[in-house]
Every structure is written in C-alpha cells, then in structure tokens.
N, C-alpha and C positions, 0 to 999 in steps of 0.2 A: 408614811405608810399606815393602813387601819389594819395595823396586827399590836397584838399585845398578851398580856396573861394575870392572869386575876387566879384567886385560892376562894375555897368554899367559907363561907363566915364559919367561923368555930373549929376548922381545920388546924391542927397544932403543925407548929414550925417544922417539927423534925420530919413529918409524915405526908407535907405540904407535896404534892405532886412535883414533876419536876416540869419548868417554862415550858410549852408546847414550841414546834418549828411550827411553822408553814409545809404545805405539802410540799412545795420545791424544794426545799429547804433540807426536808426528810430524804427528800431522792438525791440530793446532792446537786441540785441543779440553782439553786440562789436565786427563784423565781417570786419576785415579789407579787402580792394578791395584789396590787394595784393594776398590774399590766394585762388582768383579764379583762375579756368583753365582760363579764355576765357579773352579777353579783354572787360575793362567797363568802359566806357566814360558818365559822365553826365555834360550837358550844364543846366546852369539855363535860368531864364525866361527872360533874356537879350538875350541867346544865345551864352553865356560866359562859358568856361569849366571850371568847380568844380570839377569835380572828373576824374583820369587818370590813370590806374590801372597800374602794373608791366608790366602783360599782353599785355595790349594796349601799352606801352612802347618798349617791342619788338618786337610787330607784324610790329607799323608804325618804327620801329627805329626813334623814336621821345623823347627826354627828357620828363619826368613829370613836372621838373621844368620849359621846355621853354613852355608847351601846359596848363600849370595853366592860366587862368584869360583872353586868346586869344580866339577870334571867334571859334564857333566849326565848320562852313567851312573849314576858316583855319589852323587849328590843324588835319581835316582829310580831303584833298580836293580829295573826291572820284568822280570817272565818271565811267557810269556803261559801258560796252562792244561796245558800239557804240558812246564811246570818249564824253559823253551829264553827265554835272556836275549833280551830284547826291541832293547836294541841293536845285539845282534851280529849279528840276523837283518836288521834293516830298514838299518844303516851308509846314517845320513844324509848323511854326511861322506864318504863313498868311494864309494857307490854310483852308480847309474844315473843321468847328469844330466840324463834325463827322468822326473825323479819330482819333483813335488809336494811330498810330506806321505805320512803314512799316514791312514784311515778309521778309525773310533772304534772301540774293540774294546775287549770285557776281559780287565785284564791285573789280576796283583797283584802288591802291596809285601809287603814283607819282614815274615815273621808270616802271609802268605797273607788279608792284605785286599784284597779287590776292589774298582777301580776302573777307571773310562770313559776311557782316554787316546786321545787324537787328536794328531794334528804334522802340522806344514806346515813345507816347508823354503823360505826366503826367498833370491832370487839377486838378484842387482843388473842381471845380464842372464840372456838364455836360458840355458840349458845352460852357464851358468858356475859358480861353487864356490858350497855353501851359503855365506851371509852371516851367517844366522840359522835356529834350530830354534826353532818356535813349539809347545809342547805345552799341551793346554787338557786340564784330570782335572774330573770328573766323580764325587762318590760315591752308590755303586751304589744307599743302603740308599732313596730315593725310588723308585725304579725295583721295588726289593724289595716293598715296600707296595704297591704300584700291582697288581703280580703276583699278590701274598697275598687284595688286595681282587677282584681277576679272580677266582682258584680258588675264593672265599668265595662269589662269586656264583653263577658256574657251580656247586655243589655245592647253594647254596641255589636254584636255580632246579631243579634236575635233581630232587630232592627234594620239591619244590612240584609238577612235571608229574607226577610218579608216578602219585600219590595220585587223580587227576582222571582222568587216564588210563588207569588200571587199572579205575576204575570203569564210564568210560566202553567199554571193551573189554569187559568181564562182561558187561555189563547185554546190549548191541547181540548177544553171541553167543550168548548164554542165548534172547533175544526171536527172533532166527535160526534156531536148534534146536529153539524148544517155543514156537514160536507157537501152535497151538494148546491147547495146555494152560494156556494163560495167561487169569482173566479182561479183561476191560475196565480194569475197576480198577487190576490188576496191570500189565495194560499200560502204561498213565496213571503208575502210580507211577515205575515203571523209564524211561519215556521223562522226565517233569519229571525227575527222579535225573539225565540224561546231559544233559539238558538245564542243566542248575545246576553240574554238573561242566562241559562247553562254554564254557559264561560264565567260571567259575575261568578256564582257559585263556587265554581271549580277554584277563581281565584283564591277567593276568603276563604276556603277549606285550605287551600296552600298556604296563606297566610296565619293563619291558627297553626298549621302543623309547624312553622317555622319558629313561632314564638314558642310553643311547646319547649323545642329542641334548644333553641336558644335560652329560655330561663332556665332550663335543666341544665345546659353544659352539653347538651348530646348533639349538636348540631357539626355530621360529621363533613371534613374538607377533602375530596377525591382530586389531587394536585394531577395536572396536565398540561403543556406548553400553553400558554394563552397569548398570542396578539391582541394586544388592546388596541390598535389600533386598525386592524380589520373586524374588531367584534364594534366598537364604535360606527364605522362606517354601514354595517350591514341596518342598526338603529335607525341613521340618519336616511339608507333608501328606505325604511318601512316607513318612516313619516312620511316623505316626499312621493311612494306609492298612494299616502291616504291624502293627500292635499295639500300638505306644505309645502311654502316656497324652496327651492332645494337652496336660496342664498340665504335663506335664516340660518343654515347652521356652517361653523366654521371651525376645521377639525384642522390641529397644528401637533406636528408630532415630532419632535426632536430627537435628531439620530447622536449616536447610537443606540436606542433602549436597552438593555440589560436583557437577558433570558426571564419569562419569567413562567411560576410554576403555579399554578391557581386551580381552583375549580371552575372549569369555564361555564357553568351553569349557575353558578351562583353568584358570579362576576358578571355576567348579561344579566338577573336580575338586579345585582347592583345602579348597570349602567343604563336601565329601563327605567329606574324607579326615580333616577335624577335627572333622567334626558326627560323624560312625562313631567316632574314638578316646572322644570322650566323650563319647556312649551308650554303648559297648563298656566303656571300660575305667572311666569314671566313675560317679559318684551322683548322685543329689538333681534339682534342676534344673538343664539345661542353658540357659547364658545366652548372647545373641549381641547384641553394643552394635554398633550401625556410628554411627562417628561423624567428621566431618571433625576434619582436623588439619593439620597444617603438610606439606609435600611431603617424602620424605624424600631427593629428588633436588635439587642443589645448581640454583637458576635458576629453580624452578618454588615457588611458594608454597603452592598448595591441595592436598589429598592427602584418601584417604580411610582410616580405620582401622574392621577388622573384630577386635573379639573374643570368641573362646569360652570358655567357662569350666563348670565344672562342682562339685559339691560331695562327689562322692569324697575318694581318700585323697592324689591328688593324686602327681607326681612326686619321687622323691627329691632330697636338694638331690648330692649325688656323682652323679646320674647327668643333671642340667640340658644338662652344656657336651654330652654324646651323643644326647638328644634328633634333632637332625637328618643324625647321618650312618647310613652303611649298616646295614641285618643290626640298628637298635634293638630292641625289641618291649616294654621295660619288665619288668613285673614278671608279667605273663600271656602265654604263649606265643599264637602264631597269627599267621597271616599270614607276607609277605616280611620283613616289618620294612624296607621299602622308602617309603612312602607317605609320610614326613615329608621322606625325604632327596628326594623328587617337589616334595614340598611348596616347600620352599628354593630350589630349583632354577626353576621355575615364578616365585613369589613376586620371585627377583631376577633373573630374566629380564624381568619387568616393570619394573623399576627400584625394585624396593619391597623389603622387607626383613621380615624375620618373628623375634617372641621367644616365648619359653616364663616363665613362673615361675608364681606359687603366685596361686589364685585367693584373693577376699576370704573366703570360705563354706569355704578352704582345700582345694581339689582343684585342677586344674592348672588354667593359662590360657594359652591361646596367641594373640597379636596378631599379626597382617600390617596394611602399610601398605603403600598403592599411592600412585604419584602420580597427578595426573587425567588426565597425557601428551593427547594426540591423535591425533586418526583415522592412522592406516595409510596412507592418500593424503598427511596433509600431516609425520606426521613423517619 
C-alpha cells in the first residue's frame, strides 16, 4: 500500500503529531487508497505526504516509497497552462482561511503531461490552519478519447447530412424555378429523390438521439408482449416486397418460446439493423433461429435467443472485438457505421447481451439474448 507517515524535521518527539489513518480507515471502513480509480495524495499539516495511492503512483510515475515523508510541492510540482507553479498561486498553507480546496483543473507534471487535479484543504475547526491537503489526479488520456470519439461523430454526422441535404436543396429549387418545364414523371422522380433523402435524414437524427440516450444511461425500455417470431417474419415480407428472393431467408423457430416482455420498437430496430447487415453485406441464405435459453440475467431462468446468420465471406477474425463500437462498417463502406453500436446499446439496455462469430455456412453470425423480464407496470 502507498500510505505511510513522516514528522516535520525539527518536530520534537513528545509533540510529534500522531500516524495519520487513511480516509476509510478514519470512517471505520478499512479502505485501502490502492483500491481507488483516481489518484490520492494527502500532505499533512507540515505539508509532508502521508498518503500516495497506487493511482497517484502511475499517473506521476513517481515511487510511493520515494514521495512518503517529502514536500507535496515536491512530490507533485504542478504548473498550470501558462508554465505559473500551481502551489505558489493557490498557498494552501498561508492563504485565505476561507478557502476550501481548489476545483478540478488542468494542470501538468514535469515533461508536460496532462492531468485533472482537485484539493480540499482539511481544518479541525473553521477558519483555523490547514490540518491536511487532500489532492485527488485524474489522467486526462479517458477524457481524451471521449473528445476524439465526440469530433469523430460530429464529422461523421456533418458528412452524412450533406449528401441528403444538398440533394434535397437541388431537387426543391430546380422544381421552384421550372415547374413548368418539368414532366409529370420528372416531377415524381425528383419529389420520391427528396423524399428518400428526407428519410436519410430522419434516420441519422434517430440515430444521434439513440446514442445520446444510450452513452447517458437514459435510454428508456417501455416492456410489451413481443413475438419474435411474427416481428421477424413481417422484415422478411418487407424485403421480398422490395425484390428479394422470398428463399433467401430462412426463419426456424423452436417451440415452446417463453413469454417474452420487450420494447417491441426497439427490438424491430434491433432485428432491422442485423437482417440489412446481412442481406447488405452477406450471401447465400439468410438464417434467423429464435430459440429459448437460459436468462442471461442472474435470478431469472428463461430467456430468449435470436440468431442471424448468413453465408457470405463473413467477418474477419482481427476485426470480431470492433464489430460493435463507433464509426465500424467492415470491409464495404456505407452507412454511419453506428447501427451495431445501437444495436449493443438497446440489447443491454434490456438486460440481454449480444455476440458476433462465424456462422456454420462460414459468414458471420450474430446472437442477442433477452431475458423474458416483465411487463413495465410490474418491474
């Protein structure tokens, strides 16, 4: 563990403070500083480090052993963005004895790494002498990804409106200017055109609201009896309405299934979004098994399992663990490359879980499992 206690030089024996706990420790709860995420630094009321967490050990690649009992300047000699030492500005120790702490800010270590430090200054009474500096670090490179995956979206979304947009603006100003010179036909064609670009639209705006909801946590599940295997079948006449062979697909449904309790709008997006990847991106016959199975939430026993499969060339095995995050699309461009990372999202938002591998005909297969939960009113 990087806890320990050190005394002020020149501090006489008898008057030596007494060993600091750890914050668990102090509450009675036997929490070691190793088992935090973050890093946690506390100087005592010398201004001495006493506690050096795991944490804090790898953010500054600093020993716990060499930053025991040393200056907490010197154990973290931060400067905030415009190269101005971070303790000589905030002076825990001398300053204002109605301050707190400082607010999380960034600051960098030595080499100009970036990291999230926050302090609280600890008194034993109001406006009496710091006791203790609490400093909690933070590294930045989570924060970083989060940002990268932000501009990644924004660019692919901005990218995706274009193209929809720009047609949709021709078509409407062209049909404005030379209405009459247009036939019937022509009209027809350019109005379906804006109309089909319109939809584009409407989608990627659902798509954006989904991930919203999904990276928040707010992505709410309105449970209702679902047949999967009547909402499968309604899919399979929409393709074979638009051109497909109706013997490309082959739906197998094993009785008895279980009751099951779902949001049936958000389960046909499910089953839309892996029936389009393979017809789109696969071959052969498209296969869809519903079949009961074990729950895959801990308490509940019956569950139900959907799988698709197809006899294309199937997913590569280096690209399996990327299947369901951002910006995918495989080995054929088109689309957000959004609709799997929907997919996951959705899927464990019901309590169910979703995998990818190689089908048996060798093209890819993808399984979701729901558990059978219950109605909306009673869970």
């Amino acid at each position: 563990m990087g806890v320990g206690t050190s005394s002020a030089p020149g501090a006489r024996g008898a008057s030596r403070p007494p060993a600091p706990r750890t914050p668990g420790d102090s509450a009675g709860l036997g929490l070691d500083p190793d088992q935090l995420p973050d890093g946690l630094v506390i100087a005592d009321e010398h201004g001495r480090v006493v506690c050096f967490n795991a944490a804090a050990a790898r953010i500054t690649a600093t020993p716990a052993a060499s930053a025991l009992g040393r200056r907490l300047e010197k154990v973290l000699p931060l400067e905030d963005l415009e190269g101005r030492r971070w303790w000589q500005l905030t002076d825990p120790y001398g300053g204002l004895a109605i301050r707190v702490g400082q607010p999380e800010r960034n600051l960098l270590l030595p080499g100009g790494r970036e990291v999230l430090a926050a302090a609280r200054y600890v008194r034993t009474e109001p406006l009496g002498p710091v006791h203790r500096v609490v400093v909690t670090l933070r590294d930045t490179e989570a924060r970083r990804r989060t940002e990268r995956s932000h501009a990644e979206l924004i660019a692919t979304v901005a990218h995706e409106l274009r193209s929809p947009l720009t047609s949709v603006k021709g078509f409407t100003a062209t049909l404005l200017a030379k209405w009459e010179r247009f036939t019937d036909d022509q009209k027809r064609l350019m109005l379906e055109t804006v109309d089909a670009d319109a939809d584009r639209v409407t989608r990627l705006i659902a798509e954006l609201l989904d991930i919203s909801r999904i990276d928040s946590g707010r992505l709410e599940v309105r449970r209702q009896p679902v047949d999967l295997g009547v909402a499968v079948g309604r899919h399979i006449q929409a393709y074979v309405a638009a051109g497909q062979e109706a013997d490309r697909f082959l739906l197998r449904l094993a009785q008895p299934l279980p009751d099951l309790w779902a949001d049936p709008d958000k389960i046909d997006q499910v089953l839309s979004n892996l029936l389009e990847n393979a017809v789109r991106h696969g071959e052969g016959t498209v296969t869809i098994d519903i079949t009961p199975t074990a729950s895959p939430r801990e308490g509940e026993d019956a569950g139900t399992s959907v799988t698709v499969s197809d006899e294309g060339a199937g997913i590569p095995e280096e690209s399996m663990n990327r299947v369901f995050t951002r910006f995918w699309r495989g080995s054929k461009r088109g689309g957000t490359g959004l609709g799997l990372y929907i997919v996951k999202g959705i899927v464990e938002a019901h309590g169910g879980t979703i995998t990818v591998g190689r089908a048996p005909g060798g093209g890819a297969e993808f399984r979701f499992t729901l558990p059978v939960a219950a109605p909306a009113y009673l869970a």
